[in-house]
C-alpha positions in Angstrom: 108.8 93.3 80.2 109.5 96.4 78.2 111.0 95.2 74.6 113.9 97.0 72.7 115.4 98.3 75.9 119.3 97.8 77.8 118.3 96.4 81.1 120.8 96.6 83.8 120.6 92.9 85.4 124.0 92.3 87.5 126.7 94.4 89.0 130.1 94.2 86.8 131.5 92.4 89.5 129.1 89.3 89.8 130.9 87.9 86.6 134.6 87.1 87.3 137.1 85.6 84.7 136.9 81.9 84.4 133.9 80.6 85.3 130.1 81.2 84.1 127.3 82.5 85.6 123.7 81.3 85.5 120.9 83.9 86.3 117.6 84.4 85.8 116.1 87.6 84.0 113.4 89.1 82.2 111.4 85.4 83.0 114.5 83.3 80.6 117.4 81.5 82.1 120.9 83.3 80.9 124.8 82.1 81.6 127.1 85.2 81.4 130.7 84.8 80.8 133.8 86.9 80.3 136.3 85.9 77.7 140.3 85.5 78.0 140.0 89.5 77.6 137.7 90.2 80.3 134.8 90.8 77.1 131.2 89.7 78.0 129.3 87.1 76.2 125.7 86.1 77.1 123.4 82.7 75.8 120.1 81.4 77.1 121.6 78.9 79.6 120.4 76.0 77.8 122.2 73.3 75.2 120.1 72.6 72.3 121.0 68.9 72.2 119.8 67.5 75.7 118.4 70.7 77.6 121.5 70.8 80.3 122.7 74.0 81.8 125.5 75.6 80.4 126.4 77.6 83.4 127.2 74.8 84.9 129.7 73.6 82.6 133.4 75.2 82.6 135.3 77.7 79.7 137.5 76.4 77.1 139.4 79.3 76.1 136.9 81.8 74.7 134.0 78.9 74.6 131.6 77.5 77.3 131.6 73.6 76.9 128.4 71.6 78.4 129.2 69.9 81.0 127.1 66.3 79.6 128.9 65.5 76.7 131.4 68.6 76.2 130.0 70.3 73.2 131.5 73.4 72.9 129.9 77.1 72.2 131.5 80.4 71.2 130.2 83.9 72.4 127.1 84.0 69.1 126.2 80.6 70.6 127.5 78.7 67.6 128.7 75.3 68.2 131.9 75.0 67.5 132.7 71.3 68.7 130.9 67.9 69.3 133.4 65.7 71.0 131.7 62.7 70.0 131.9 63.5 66.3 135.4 63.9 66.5 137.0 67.2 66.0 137.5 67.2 62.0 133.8 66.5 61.5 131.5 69.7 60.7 129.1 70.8 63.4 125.1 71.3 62.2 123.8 74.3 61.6 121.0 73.4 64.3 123.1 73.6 67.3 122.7 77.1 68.1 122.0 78.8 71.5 120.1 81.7 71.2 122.3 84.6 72.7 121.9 88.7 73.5 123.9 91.3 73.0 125.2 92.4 76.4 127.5 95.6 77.1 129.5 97.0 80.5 128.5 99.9 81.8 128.8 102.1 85.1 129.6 99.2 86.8 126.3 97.4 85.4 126.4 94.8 83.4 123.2 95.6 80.5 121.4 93.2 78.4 119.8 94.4 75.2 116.2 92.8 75.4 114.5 92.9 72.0 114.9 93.1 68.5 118.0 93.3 67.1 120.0 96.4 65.1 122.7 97.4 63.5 123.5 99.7 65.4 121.7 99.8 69.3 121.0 102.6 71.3 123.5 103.9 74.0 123.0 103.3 77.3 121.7 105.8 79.3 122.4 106.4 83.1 121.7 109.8 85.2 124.1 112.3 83.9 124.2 114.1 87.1 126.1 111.5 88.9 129.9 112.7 88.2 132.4 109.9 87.7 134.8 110.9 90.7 132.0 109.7 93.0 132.5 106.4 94.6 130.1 103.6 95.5 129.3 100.6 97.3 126.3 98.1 96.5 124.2 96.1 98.4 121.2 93.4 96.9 117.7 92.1 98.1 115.2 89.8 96.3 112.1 90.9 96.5 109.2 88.6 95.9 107.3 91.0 93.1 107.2 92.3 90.1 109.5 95.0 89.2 107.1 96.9 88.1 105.6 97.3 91.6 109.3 97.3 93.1 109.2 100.6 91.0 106.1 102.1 91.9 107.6 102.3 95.5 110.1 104.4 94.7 107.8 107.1 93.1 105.5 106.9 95.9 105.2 109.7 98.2 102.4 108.9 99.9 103.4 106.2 101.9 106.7 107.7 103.7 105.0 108.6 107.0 103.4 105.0 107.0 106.2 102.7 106.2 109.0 104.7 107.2 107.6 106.5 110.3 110.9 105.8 112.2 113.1 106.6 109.5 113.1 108.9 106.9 109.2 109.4 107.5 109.6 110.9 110.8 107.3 114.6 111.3 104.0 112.9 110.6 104.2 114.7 107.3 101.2 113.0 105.8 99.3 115.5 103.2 100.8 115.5 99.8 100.7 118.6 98.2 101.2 117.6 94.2 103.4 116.3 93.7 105.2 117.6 90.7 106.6 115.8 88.2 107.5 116.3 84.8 109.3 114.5 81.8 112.5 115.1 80.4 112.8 114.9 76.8 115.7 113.8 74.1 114.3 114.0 71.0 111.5 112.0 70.6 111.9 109.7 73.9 110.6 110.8 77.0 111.9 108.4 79.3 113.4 110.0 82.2 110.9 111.2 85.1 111.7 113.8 87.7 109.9 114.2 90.7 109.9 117.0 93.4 108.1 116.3 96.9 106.1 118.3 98.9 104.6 116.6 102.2 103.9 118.1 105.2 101.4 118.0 108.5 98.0 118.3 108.1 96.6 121.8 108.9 93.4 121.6 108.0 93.9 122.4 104.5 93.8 121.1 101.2 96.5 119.7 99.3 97.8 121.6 96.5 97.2 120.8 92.7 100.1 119.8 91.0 99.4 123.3 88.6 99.2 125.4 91.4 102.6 124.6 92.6 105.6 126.9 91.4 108.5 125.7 88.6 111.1 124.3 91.2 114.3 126.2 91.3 116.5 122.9 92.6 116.9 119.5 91.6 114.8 116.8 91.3 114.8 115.1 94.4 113.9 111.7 92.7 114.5 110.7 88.9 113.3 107.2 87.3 114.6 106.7 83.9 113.3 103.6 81.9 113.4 100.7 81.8 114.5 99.9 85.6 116.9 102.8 87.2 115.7 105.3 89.8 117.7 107.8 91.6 117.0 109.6 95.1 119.3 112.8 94.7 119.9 113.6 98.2 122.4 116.3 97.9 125.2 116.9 95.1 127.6 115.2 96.7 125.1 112.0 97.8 123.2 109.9 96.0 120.9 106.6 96.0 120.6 104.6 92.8 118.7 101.5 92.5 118.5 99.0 89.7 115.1 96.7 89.6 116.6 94.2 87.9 113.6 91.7 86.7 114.0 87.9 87.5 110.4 86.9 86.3 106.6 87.9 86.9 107.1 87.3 90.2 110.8 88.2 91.5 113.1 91.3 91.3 116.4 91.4 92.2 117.2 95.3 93.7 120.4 97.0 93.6 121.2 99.5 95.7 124.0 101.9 95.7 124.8 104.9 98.3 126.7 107.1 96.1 129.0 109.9 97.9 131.8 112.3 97.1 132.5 113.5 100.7 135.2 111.2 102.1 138.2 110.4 99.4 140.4 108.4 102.2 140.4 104.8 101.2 139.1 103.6 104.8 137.0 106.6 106.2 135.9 106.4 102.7 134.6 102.6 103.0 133.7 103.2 106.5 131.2 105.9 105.4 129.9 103.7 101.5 129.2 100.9 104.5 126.8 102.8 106.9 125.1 104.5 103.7 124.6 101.1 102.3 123.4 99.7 105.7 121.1 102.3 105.9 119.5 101.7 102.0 119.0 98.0 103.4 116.8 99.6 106.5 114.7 101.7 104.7 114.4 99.3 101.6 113.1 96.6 104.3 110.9 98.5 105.8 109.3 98.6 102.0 109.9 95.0 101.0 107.7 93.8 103.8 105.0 96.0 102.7 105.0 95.4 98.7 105.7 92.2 99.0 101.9 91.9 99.9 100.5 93.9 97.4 98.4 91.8 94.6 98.2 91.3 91.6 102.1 91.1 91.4 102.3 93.3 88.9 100.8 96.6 87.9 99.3 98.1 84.7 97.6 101.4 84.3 93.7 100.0 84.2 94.0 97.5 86.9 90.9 98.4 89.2 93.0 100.2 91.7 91.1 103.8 93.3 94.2 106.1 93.0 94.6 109.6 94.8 96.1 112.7 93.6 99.0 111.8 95.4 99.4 109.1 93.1 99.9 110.9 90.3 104.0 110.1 89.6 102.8 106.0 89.5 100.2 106.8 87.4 102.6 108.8 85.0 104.8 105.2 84.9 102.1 103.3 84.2 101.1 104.7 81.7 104.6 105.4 79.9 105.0 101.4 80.2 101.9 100.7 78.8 102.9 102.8 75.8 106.2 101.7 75.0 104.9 98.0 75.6 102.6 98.4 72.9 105.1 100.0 70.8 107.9 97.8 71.2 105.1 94.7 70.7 106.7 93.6 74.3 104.8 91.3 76.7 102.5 88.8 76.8 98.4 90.0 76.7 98.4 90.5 80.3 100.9 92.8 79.9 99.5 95.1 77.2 97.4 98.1 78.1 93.8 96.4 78.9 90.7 98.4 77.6 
């Protein structure tokens, strides 16, 4: 994975008061829990003194106490209580669980995965999703990496294929470009937008990214780093998924069907329930496809023949090769190879 960066792992509402959660992410086993105030706290899911789960243990006021012998943790993962010591008796230094700084955002919860800082970076989502629009969420595990899970998304070569009854009806199979480009805030350049521009087979050749005009609309798909993409379908409907990484092998994908159409609470749900039904067709129709694609997950100089149409995949490849390298993320495999 991608050090230093706020990874969107759960929806806001998977972690209710009272009671912990245990997930997986980013390959480590969390627990997740909200305090008496609704605040987030988040610890490897481990107790230091006989390896039990603390997400399956219960909150004592603001603490999670392991179920086995009841010692108790605060929100830093400092122990405040060993029953067995009795309660007057100062706890060890050594019983700490490591934990990581998590924040609540857009309806995401984020962990910060990396070093840590004074002060972290904000959170960044797609500006040009306005905050009257409403939502409704649907999950999938899919049995990859998320870094594949990804390359789907920016891949327009494959829509006739996959989605030939869907949304790759028209037999629109020769890619001109496509065209994408990078915006930039200051020195990052982690947010790529990508216009497409498929259609039949004439006879001719495809266009060269160059040779295609500045586009005067939207993008019609933006990825921003480490693990959001966004289909803009239209300014009033969108399509944002979150590859949320379990491990090497497993991503958990949220998908929202944004709209600002319908306000009326039950046309409204009616409507956020067919868009999210649909997500799950189309997404299906992927998952059974890259599912099968090995290895699991994806670096830039991995032996793979790529087309021109591949172009935006080979743009994210190599981005995440570079910021692995710079944030010192990863194990070898996951460093740029020679």
């Amino acid at each position: 994975m991608i050090r230093n960066q706020w990874y969107a792992i759960l929806e806001s509402t998977e972690v209710r008061p009272g009671k912990p959660v245990g997930v997986t992410r980013m390959g480590e086993k969390l627990v997740l829990w909200r305090d008496q105030s609704g605040k987030l706290a988040c610890l490897v899911d481990q107790c230091p003194h006989r390896g039990v789960a603390l997400s399956k243990g219960k909150l004592v006021a603001n603490q999670i106490q392991c179920p086995f012998h009841g010692f108790e943790y605060d929100p830093t993962g400092r122990c405040t209580f060993i029953p067995a010591n009795g309660k007057n008796s100062p706890v060890p230094l050594a019983f700490q669980v490591p934990d990581y700084p998590v924040h609540e955002e857009y309806g995401f919860i984020w962990v910060w995965w990396g070093e840590r800082a004074a002060e972290l970076p904000k959170i960044a989502f797609f500006d040009s999703i306005p905050a009257n629009m409403s939502y409704s969420t649907t999950k999938d595990h899919w049995r990859t990496h998320y870094s594949r899970a990804i390359e789907n998304q920016l891949d327009v070569v494959h829509l006739p294929f996959v989605h030939h009854n869907t949304i790759g009806r028209g037999n629109r199979a020769l890619v001109d470009g496509p065209l994408y480009r990078w915006e930039c805030q200051l020195t990052e350049c982690d947010l790529l937008n990508l216009w497409v521009y498929n259609r039949v087979d004439d006879g001719s050749k495809p266009r060269k990214p160059e040779s295609i005009a500045d586009p005067d609309r939207n993008p019609m798909l933006q990825f921003r780093y480490p693990n959001l993409w966004q289909n803009w379908i239209g300014d009033k409907i969108r399509i944002v998924v979150a590859f949320a990484p379990i491990d090497d092998e497993n991503t958990m994908m949220y998908l929202r069907f944004y709209q600002d159409i319908i306000r009326v609470p039950i046309l409204k749900q009616i409507m956020e329930g067919i868009g999210s039904l649909g997500n799950l067709i189309i997404e299906r129709q992927d998952k059974r496809v890259v599912e099968t694609q090995m290895p699991k997950r994806s670096h830039l100089r991995m032996g793979e023949k790529l087309i021109q149409g591949d172009g935006p995949i080979i743009a994210y490849r190599r981005r995440r090769d570079e910021l692995i390298c710079q944030n010192g993320g990863g194990d070898h495999q996951e460093k740029t190879n020679p």
